[in-house]
N, C-alpha and C positions, 0 to 999 in steps of 0.2 A: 173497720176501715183498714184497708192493706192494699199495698202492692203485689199483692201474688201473682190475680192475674196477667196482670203486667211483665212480669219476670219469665212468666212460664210462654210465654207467646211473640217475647220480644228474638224474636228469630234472622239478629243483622249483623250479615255480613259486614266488618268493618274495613275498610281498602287501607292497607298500613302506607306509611307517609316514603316518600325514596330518600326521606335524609335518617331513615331508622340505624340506629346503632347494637340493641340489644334483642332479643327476642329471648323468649321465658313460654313455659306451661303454667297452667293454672288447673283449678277443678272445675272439673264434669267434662273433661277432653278440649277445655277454652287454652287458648294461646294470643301471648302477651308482645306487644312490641313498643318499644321505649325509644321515641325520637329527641332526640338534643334540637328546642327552640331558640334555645338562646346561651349563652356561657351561663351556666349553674342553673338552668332550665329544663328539664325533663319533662315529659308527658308519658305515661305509661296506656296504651288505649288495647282494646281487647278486641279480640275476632274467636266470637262465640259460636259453639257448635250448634247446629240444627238441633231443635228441641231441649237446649239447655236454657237455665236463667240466665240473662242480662245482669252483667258485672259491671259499675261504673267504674269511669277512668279514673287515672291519679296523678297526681303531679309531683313533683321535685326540686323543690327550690332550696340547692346547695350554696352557703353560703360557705366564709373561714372557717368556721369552726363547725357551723351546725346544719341542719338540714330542715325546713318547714315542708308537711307532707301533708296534701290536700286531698279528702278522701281516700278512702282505708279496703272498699269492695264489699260482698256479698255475705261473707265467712269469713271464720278460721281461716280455712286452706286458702280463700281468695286473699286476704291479709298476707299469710304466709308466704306465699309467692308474690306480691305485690312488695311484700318485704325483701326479698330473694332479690325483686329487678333491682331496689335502691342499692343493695348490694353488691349489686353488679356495675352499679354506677357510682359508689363512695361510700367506705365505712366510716364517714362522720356522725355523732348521734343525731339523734331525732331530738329538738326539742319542742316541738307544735305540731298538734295534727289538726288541721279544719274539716269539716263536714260542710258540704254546702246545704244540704238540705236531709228530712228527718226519714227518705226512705233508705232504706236495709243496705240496700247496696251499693250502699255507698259508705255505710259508719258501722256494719255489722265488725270489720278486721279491725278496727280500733282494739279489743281485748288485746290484739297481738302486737300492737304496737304499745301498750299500755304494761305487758310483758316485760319484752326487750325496753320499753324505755323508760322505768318508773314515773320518773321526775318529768317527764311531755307535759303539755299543757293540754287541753283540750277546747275548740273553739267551736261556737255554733251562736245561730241566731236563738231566742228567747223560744222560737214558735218551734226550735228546733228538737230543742230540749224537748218540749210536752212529746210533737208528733213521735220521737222516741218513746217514751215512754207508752203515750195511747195506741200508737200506729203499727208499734211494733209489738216494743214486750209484754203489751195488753195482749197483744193478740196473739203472741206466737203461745203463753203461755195456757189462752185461750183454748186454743186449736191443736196443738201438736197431739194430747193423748187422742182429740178424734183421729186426727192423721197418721198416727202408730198402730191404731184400732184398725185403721181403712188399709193400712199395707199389710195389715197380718191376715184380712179378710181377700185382702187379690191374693195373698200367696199362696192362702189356701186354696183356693182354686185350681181343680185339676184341669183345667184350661182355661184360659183367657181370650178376651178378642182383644182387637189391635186398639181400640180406644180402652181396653182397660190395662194393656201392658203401658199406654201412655202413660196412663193415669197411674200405677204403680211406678214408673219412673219418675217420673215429677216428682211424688211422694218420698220416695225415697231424697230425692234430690233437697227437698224442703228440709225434710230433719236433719239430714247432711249440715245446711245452712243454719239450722236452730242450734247447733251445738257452741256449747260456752256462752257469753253474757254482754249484754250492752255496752259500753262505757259511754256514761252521758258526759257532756260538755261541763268543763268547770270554768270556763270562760265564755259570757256572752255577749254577743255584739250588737246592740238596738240597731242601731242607723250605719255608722261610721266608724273603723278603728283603723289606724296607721301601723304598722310595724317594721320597724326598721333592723334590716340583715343585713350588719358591713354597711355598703354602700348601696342593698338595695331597699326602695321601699315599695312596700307590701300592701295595697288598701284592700282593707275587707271592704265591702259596702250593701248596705239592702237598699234595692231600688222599688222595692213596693213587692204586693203580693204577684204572685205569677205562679211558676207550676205546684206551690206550695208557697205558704204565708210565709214561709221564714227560709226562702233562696240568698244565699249570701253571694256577691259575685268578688270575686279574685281580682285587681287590678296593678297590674305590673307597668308603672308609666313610664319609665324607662325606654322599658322592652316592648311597649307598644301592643302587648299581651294581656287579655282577658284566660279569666276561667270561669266561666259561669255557670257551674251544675249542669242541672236540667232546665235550666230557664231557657234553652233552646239547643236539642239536639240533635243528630243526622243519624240515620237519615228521615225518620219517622219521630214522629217528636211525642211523646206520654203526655196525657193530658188529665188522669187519674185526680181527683179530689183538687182540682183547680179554681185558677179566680182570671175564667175568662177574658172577663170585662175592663180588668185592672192589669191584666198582665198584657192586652195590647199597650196600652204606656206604660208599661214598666220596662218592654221591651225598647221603645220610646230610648230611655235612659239609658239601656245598654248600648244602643247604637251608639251614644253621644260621645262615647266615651272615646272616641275615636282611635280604636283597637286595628294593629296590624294585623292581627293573630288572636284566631278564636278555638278557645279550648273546651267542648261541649263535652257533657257527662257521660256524653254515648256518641262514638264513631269515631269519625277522622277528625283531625283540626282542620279549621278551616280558615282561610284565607282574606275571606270577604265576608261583611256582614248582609251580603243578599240573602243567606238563611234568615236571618230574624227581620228583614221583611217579608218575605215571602210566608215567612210562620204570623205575621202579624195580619199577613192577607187574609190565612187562611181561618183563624181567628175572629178575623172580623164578619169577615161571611156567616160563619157559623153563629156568631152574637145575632147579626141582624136577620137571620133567619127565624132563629130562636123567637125573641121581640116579633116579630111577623106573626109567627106559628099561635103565641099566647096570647097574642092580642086576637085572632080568630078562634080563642076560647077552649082549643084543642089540650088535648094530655101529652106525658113524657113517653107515653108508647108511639103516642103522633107523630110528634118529634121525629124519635129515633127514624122513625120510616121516612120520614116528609124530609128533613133537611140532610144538604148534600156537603160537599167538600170537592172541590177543584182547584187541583196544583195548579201553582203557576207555572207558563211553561219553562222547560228548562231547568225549574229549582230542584235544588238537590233531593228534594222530596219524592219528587217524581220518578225515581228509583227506586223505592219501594211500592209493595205489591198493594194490590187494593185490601187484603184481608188486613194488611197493617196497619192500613191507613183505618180503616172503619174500627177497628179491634183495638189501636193502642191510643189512636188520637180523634176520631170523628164522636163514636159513639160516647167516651169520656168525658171530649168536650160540649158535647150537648146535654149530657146530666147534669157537669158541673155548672152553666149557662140555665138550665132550669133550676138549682138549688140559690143560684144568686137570686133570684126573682123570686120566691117560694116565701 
């Protein structure tokens, strides 16, 4: 179980916001831009190059004294420079970092905050911890000597074709990303925790399973500001090892929440919560497709061919190309839609 192919395909253009303050480089040629939401609000969101991995966002909640930082990036070097924007925006310490959920890129640059910050805290839901441990360091530890083995065999290569110079960039790009170690959560959150910064407060919350069993969402009520991972993101949404059926109302609960201000794991902030109907549409379709397909007694190869996906008109979705939509969210979400049933 991994996100790799996910990473390696997630090829979006992010539209930076016109109230941006900072802008930053990152690794693999990605560049970073850090919009001020709110007083002591940051969003750090990324605009990744053609053919690089998908680095999620990060956030910034500067308080008097201390700084609570929400998701960490891909790597090291994503860390690093994610580190770099907070510094660009206040050298108050770090004393919390949250993970909203257990893929890589998002809690891989924890090491580098864990670094520079000894004494941080570390927060994650229960299911977050495991998918750390199974999702990832099972697996990188898994795969990398194949994956060192597969870059020493393309390079040896007195010539290469164009799908295998990809394929030895990626590679390369991957062990880039496996360098240094986990830091797993030492704080975890079932349901519900409060955190109080100064005068702001913080709800962690799990609103059920969705793009991963253990999504924690951000809620700034104040600020009228959410941050909800990948429980719904732009422009093309991952649907990778999901809980179709349970994340249309889980989405339910994020809308309730009644958010000015949406801060998704991938893209722009958004404004409005027509994303996460429109991603609930899209969801739904696909479930009751699904249910259709297996009850006329058909396989997962069926599936894949027989059920469709159609943007709503207008949603933000609908800016993305059809290979992203079938590649990161249609065919994913129909696996994971046949494993519920299974």
């Amino acid at each position: 179980m991994s996100m790799r192919p996910a990473l390696a395909l997630a090829l979006i253009l992010l539209l930076p916001s016109r109230a941006a303050s900072q802008t930053g480089e990152g690794p693999y040629g990605n560049t970073y831009t850090i919009t001020t939401l709110a007083p002591g609000v940051h969003t750090l969101t990324w605009t990744p190059q053609p053919g690089s991995f998908a680095i999620g966002n990060s956030t910034f909640l500067v308080g008097d004294r201390d700084v609570v930082v929400i998701d960490t990036g891909i790597s090291r070097g994503a860390g690093e420079a994610i580190l770099g924007g907070l510094r660009k925006v206040t050298d108050k310490p770090v004393s919390m970092v949250i993970n909203t959920h257990w893929h890589g890129d998002h809690n891989f640059g924890n090491q580098v905050f864990r670094a520079a910050f000894p004494s941080a805290r570390f927060v994650a839901h229960p299911a977050t911890r495991d998918g750390i441990i199974t999702g990832e360091s099972d697996y990188r530890d898994a795969n990398r000597p194949k994956t060192l083995a597969r870059i020493q065999e393309l390079k040896a290569k007195s010539a290469r074709t164009e799908d295998e110079t990809r394929e030895l960039s990626r590679a390369e790009m991957q062990v880039e990303a496996w360098q240094g170690d986990y830091v797993l959560p030492d704080v975890l959150v079932d349901r519900h925790l409060t955190i109080v910064q100064d005068a702001r407060m913080i709800e962690l919350l799990h609103l059920g399973h969705a793009n991963t069993k253990g999504d924690l969402v951000i809620h700034l009520p104040a600020e009228r500001l959410v941050i909800d991972g990948d429980m719904a993101i732009t422009p093309m949404q991952f649907a990778f090892f999901s809980s179709p059926r349970e994340w249309i109302a889980t989405l339910d609960r994020l809308a309730a929440l009644d958010a000015a201000t949406f801060v998704p794991g991938h893209g722009p902030v958004q404004r409005s919560p027509q994303f996460i109907r429109d991603l609930q549409t899209m969801l739904r379709s696909v479930v009751e497709q699904v249910d259709a397909v297996l009850k006329a007694g058909l396989d997962l190869d069926a599936l894949k061919q027989q059920v469709k996906v159609t943007v709503p008109p207008g949603s933000v979705y609908a800016t993305a190309s059809q290979r992203a939509l079938d590649v990161l969210f249609r065919i994913p979400a129909v696996e994971s839609a046949f494993k519920e049933k299974s």
